[in-house]
N, CA, C and O of each residue as an XYZ file, in Angstrom:
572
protein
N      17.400     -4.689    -69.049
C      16.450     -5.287    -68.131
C      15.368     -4.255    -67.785
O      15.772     -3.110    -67.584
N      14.124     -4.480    -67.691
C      12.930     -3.798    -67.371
C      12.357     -3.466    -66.205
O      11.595     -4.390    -65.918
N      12.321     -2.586    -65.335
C      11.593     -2.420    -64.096
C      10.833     -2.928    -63.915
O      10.063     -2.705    -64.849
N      10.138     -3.984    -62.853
C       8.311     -4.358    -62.480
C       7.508     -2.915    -62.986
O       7.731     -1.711    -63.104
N       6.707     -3.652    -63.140
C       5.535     -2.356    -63.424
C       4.947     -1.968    -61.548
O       4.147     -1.132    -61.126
N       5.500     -2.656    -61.076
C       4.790     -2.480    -59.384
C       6.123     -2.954    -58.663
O       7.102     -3.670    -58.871
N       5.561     -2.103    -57.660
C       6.922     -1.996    -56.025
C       6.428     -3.165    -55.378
O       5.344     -3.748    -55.405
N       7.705     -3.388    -54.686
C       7.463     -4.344    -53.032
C       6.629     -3.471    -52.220
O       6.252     -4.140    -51.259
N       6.246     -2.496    -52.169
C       5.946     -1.923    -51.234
C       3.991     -1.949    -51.845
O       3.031     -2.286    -51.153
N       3.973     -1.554    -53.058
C       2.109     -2.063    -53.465
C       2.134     -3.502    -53.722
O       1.028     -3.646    -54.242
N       2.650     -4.614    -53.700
C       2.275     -6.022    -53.667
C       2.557     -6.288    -51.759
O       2.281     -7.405    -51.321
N       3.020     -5.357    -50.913
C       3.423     -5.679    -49.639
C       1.988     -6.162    -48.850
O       2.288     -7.088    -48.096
N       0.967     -5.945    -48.791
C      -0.030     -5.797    -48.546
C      -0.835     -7.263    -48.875
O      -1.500     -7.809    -47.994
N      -0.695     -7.859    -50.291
C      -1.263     -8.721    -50.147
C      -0.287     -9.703    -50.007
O      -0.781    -10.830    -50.001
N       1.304     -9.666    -49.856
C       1.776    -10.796    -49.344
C       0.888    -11.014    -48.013
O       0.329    -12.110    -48.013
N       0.668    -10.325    -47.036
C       0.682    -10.075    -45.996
C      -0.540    -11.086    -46.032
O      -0.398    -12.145    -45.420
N      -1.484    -10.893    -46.563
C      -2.981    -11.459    -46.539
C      -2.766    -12.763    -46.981
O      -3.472    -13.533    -46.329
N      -1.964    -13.438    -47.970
C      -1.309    -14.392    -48.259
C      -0.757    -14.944    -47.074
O      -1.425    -15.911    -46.711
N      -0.156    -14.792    -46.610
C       0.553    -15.326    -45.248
C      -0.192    -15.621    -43.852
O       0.022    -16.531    -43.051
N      -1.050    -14.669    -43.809
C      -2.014    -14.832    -42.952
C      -2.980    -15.905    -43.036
O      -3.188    -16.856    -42.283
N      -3.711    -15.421    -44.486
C      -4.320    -17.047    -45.093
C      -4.184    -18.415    -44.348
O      -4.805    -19.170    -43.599
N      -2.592    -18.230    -45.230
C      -1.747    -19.849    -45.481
C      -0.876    -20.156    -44.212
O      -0.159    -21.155    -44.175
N      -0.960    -19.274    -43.186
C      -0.100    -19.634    -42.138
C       1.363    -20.279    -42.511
O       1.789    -21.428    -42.634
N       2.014    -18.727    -42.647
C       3.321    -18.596    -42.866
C       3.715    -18.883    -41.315
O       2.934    -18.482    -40.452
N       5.129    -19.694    -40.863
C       5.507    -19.415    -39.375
C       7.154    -19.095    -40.438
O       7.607    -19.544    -41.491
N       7.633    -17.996    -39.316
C       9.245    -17.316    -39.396
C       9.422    -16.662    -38.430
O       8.492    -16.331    -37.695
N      10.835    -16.287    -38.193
C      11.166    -15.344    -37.333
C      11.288    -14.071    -37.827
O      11.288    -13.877    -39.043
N      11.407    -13.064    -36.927
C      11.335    -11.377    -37.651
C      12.627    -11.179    -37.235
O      13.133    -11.454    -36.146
N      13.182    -10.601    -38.350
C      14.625    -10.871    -38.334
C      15.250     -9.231    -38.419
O      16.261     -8.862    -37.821
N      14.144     -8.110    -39.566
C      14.524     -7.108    -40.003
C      16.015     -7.000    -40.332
O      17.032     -6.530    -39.821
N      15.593     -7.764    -41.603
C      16.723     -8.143    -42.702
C      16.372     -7.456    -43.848
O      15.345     -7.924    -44.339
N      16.855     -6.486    -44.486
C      16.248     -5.767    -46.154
C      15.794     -6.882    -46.748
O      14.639     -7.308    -46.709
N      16.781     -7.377    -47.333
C      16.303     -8.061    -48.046
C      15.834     -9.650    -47.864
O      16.152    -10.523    -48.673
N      15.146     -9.852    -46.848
C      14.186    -10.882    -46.865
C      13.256     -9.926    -46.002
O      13.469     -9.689    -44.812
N      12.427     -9.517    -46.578
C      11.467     -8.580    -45.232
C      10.893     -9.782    -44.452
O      11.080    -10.982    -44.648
N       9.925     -8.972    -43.241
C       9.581     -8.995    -42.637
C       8.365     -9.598    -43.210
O       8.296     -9.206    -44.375
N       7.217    -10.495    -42.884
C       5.665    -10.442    -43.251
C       4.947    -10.972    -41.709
O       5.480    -10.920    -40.600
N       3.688    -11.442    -42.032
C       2.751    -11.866    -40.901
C       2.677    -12.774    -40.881
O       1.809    -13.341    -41.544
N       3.732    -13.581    -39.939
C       4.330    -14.529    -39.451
C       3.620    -15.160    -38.147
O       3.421    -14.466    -37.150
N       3.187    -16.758    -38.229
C       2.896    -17.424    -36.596
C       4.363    -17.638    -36.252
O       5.406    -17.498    -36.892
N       4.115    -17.971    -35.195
C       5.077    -18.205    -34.649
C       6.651    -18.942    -35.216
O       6.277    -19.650    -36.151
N       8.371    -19.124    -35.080
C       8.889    -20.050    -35.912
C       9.019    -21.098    -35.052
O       8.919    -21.375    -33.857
N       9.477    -21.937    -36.905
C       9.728    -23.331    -35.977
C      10.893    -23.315    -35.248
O      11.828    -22.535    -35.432
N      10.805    -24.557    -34.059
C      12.509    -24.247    -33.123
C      13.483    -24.619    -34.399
O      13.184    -25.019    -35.524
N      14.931    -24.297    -33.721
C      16.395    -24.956    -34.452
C      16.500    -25.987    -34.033
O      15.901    -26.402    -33.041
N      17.269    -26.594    -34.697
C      17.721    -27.741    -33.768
C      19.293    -27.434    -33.079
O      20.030    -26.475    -33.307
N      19.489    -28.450    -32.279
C      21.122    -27.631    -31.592
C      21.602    -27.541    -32.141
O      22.013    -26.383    -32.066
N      22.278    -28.305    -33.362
C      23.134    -27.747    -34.261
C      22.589    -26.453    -34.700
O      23.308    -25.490    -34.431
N      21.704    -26.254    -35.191
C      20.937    -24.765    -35.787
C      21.738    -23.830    -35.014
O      22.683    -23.128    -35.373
N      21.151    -23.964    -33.837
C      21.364    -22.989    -32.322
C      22.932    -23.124    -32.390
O      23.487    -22.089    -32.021
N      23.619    -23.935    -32.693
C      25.115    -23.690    -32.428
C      25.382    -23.262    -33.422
O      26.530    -22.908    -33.150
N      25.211    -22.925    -34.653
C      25.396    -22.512    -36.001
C      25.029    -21.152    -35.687
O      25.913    -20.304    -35.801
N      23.744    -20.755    -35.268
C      23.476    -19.680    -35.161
C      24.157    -18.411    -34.466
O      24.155    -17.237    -34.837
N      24.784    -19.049    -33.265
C      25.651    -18.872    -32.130
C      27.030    -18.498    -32.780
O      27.504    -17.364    -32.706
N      27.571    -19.443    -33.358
C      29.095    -18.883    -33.435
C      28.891    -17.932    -34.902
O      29.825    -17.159    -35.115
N      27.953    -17.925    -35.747
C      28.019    -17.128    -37.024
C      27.521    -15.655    -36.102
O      28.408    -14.804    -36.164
N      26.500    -15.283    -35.416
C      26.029    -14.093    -35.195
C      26.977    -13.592    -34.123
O      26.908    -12.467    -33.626
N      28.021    -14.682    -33.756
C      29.000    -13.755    -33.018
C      30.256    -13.597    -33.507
O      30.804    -12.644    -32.952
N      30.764    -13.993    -34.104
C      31.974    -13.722    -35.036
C      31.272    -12.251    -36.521
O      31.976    -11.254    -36.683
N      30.410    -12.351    -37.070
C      30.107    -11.433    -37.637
C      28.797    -10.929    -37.475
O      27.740    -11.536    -37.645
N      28.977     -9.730    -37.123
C      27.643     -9.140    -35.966
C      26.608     -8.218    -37.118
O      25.665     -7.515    -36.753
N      27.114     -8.450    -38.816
C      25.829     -8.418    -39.927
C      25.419     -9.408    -40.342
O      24.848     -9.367    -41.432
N      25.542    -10.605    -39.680
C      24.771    -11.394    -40.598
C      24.244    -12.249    -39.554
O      24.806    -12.575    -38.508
N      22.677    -12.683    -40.122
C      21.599    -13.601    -39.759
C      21.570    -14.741    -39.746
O      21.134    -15.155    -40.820
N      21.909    -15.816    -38.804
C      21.048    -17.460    -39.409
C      19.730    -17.258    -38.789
O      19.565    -17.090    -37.581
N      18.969    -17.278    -39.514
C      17.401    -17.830    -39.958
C      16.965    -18.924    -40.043
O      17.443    -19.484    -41.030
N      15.829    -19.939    -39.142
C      14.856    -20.753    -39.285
C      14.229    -20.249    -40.663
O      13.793    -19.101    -40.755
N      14.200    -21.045    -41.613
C      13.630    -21.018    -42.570
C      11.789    -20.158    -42.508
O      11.149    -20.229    -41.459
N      11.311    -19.565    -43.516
C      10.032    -19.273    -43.495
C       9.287    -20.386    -44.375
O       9.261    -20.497    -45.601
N       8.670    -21.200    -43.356
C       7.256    -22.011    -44.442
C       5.855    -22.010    -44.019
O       5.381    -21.802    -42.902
N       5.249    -22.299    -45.204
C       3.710    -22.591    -45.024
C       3.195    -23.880    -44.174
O       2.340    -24.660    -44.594
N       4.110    -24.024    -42.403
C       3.914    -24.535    -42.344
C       3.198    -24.585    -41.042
O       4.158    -24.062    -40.476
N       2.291    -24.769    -40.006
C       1.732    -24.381    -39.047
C       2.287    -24.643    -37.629
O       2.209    -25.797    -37.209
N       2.784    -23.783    -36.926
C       3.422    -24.157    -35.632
C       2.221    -23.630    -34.616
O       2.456    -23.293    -33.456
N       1.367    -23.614    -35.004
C       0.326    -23.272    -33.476
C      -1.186    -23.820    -34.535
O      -1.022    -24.362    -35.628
N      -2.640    -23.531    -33.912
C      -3.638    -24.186    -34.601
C      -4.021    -22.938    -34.792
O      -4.041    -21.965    -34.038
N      -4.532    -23.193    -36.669
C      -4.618    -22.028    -37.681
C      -5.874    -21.737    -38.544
O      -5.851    -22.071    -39.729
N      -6.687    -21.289    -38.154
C      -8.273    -21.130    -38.950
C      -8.854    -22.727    -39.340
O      -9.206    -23.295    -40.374
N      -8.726    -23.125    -37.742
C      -9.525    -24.592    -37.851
C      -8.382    -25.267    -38.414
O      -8.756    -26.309    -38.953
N      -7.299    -25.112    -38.493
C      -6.248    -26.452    -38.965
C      -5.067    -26.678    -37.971
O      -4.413    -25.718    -37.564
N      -4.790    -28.011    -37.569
C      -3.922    -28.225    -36.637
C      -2.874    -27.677    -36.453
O      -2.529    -27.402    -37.603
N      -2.126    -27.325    -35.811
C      -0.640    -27.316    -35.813
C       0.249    -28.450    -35.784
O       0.038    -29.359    -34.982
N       1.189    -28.483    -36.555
C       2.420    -29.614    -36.876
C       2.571    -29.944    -35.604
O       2.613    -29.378    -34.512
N       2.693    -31.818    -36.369
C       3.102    -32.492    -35.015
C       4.189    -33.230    -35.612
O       4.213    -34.403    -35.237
N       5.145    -32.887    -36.468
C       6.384    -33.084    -36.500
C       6.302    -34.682    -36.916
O       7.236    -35.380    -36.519
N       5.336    -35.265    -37.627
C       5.607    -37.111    -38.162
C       6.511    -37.094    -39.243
O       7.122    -38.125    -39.524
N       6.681    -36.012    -39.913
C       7.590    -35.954    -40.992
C       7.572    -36.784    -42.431
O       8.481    -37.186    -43.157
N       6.269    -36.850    -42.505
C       5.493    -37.183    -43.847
C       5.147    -36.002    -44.922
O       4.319    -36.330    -45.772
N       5.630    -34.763    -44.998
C       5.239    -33.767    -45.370
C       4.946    -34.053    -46.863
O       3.865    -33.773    -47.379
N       5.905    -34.588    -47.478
C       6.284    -34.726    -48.854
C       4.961    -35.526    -49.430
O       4.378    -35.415    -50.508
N       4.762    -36.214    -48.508
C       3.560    -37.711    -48.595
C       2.319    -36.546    -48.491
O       1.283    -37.195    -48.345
N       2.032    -35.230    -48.506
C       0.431    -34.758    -48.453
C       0.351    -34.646    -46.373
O       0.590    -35.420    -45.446
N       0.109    -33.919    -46.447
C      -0.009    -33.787    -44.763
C      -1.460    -33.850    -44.469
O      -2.214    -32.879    -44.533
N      -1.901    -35.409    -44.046
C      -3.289    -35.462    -42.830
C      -3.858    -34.894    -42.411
O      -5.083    -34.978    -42.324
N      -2.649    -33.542    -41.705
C      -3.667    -33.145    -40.509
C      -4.158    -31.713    -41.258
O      -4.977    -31.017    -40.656
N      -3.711    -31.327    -42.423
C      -3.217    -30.204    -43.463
C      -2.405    -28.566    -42.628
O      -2.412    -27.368    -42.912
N      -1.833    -29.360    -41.593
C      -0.659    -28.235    -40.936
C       0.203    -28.074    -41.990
O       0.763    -27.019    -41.692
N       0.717    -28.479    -43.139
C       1.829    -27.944    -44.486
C       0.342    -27.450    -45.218
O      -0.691    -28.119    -45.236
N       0.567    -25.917    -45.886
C      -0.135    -25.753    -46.520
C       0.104    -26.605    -47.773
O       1.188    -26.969    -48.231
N      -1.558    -26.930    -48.392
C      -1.909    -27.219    -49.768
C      -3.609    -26.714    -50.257
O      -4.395    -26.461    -49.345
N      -3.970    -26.625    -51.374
C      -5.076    -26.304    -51.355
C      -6.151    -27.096    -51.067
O      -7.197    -26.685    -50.564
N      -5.929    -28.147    -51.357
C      -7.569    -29.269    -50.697
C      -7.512    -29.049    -49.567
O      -8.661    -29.053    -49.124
N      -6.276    -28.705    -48.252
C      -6.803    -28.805    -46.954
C      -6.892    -27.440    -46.864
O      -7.021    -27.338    -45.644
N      -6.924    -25.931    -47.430
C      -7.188    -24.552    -47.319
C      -7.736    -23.915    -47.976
O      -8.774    -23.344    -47.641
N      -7.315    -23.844    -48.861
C      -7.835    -22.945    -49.853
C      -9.128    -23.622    -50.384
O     -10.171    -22.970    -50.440
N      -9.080    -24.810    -50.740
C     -10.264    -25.038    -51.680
C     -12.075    -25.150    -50.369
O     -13.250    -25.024    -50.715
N     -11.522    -25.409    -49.007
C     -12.710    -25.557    -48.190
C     -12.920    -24.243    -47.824
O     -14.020    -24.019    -47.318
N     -12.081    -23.219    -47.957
C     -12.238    -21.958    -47.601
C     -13.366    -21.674    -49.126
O     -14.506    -21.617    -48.665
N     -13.399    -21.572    -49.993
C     -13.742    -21.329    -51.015
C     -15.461    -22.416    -50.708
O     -16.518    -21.966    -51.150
N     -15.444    -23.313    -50.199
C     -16.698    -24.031    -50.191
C     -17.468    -23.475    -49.343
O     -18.653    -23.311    -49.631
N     -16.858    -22.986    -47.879
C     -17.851    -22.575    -47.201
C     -18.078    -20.857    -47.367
O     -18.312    -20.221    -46.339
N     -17.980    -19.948    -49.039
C     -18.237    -19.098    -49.272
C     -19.985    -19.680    -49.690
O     -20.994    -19.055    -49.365
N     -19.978    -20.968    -50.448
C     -21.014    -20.774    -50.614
C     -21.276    -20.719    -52.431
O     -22.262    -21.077    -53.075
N     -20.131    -20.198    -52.838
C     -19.844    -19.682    -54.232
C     -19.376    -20.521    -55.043
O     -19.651    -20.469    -56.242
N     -18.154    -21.939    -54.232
C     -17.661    -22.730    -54.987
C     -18.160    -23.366    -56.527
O     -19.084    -24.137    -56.270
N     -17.992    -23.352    -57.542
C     -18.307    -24.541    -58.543
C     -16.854    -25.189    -58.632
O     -15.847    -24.499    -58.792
N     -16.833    -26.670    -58.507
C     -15.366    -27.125    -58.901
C     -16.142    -28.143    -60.026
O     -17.206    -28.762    -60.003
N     -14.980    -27.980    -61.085
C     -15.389    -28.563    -62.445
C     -13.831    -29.624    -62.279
O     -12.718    -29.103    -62.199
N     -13.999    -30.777    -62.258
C     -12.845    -32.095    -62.725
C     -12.323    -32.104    -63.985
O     -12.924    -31.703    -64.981
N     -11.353    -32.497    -63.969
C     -10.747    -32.831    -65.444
C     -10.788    -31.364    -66.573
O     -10.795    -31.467    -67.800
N     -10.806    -30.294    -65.951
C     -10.643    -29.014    -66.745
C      -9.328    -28.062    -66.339
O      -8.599    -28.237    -65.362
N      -9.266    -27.481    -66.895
C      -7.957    -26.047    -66.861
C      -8.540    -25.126    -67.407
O      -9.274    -25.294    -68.381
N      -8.232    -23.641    -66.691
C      -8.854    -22.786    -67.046
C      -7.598    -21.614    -67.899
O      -6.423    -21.260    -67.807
N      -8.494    -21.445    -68.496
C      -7.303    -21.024    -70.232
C      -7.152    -19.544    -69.848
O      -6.002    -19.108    -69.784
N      -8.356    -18.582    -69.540
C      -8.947    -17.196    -69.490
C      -9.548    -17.012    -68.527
O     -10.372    -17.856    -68.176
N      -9.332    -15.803    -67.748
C     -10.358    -15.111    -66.373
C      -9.952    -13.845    -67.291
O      -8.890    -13.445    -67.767
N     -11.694    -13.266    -67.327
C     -12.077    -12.205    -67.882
C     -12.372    -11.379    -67.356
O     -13.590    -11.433    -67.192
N     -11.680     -9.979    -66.657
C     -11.923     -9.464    -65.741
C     -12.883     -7.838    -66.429
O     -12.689     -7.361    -67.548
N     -13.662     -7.404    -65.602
C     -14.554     -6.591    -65.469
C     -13.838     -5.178    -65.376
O     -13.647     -4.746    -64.239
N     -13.437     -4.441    -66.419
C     -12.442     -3.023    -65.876
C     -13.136     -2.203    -65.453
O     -12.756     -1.035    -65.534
N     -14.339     -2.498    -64.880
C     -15.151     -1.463    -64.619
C     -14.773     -1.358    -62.627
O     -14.378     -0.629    -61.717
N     -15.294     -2.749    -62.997
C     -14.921     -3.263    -60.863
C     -14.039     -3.933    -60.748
O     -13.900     -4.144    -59.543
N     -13.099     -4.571    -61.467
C     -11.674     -5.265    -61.167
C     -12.330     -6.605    -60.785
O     -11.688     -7.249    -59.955
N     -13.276     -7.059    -61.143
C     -13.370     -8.818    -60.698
C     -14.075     -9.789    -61.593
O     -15.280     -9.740    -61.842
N     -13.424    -10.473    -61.952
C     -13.915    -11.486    -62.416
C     -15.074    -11.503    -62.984
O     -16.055    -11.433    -62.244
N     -15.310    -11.620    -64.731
C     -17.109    -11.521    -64.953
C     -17.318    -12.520    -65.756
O     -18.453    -12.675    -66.207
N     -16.118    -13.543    -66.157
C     -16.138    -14.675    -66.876
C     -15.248    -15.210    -66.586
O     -14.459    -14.694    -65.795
N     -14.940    -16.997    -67.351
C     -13.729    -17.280    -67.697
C     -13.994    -18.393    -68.438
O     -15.132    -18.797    -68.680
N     -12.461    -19.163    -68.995
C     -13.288    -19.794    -70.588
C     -12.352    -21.521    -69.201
O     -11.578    -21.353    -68.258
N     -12.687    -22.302    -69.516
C     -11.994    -23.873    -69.069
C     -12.479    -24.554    -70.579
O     -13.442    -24.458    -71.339
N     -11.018    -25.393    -70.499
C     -11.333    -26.416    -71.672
C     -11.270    -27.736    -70.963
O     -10.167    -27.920    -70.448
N     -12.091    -28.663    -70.795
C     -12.201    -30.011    -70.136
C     -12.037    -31.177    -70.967
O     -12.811    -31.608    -71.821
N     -10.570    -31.768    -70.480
C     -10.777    -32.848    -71.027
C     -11.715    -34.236    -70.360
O     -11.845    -35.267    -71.020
């Protein structure tokens, strides 16, 4: 088996910016191995959770129950609502409190100013510039 060519510790940085972005909510748990990132707020447990949580962290005093970490918004997040719990998630979320890219990423990208969005294409190649590390082409084949 092969080492990454890169650490958790040089990709740590842009999880971080990633999360911030996309409005990660979790709890900080300082667990090795699920680190820590830049977390809104988590979502509550439910009582069972809370009673799960309760008798596991007191019978064995190493181990964690954890509220899950998602992209999902528990407070209001660079102009996007916070979850109001209708539980349509799966169905595309309205208010775009579950991250996806039409309600984040892609309007973030429009009001750069820079956007071109091309329909009905995939992009095959991004040709990057080794001079400055960004982008100086790329090839899309459109059907």
């Amino acid at each position: 088996m092969n080492d990454w060519p890169i650490s958790y510790d040089e990709l740590s940085p842009y999880y971080d910016k990633v999360e911030e972005f996309i409005g990660v909510s979790g709890a900080y748990e300082n667990v090795p191995n699920l680190p820590d990132g830049k977390f809104l707020p988590a979502m509550k447990m439910t009582c069972g959770e809370q009673l799960l949580k309760r008798a596991v962290e007191r019978r064995w005093k190493d181990r964690k129950v954890t509220i899950g970490r998602a992209a999902i918004l528990t407070q209001k997040h660079n102009g996007r609502a916070a979850c109001h719990y209708c539980g349509h998630c799966d169905r595309g979320c309205s208010t775009y409190s579950y991250f996806s890219s039409p309600g984040s990423t892609l309007p973030a990208a429009a009001r750069t100013g820079r956007l071109t969005l091309r329909t009905n294409a995939v992009a095959s190649h991004v040709i990057v510039d080794t001079k400055t590390g960004k982008r100086k082409a790329s090839r899309a084949s459109i059907s």
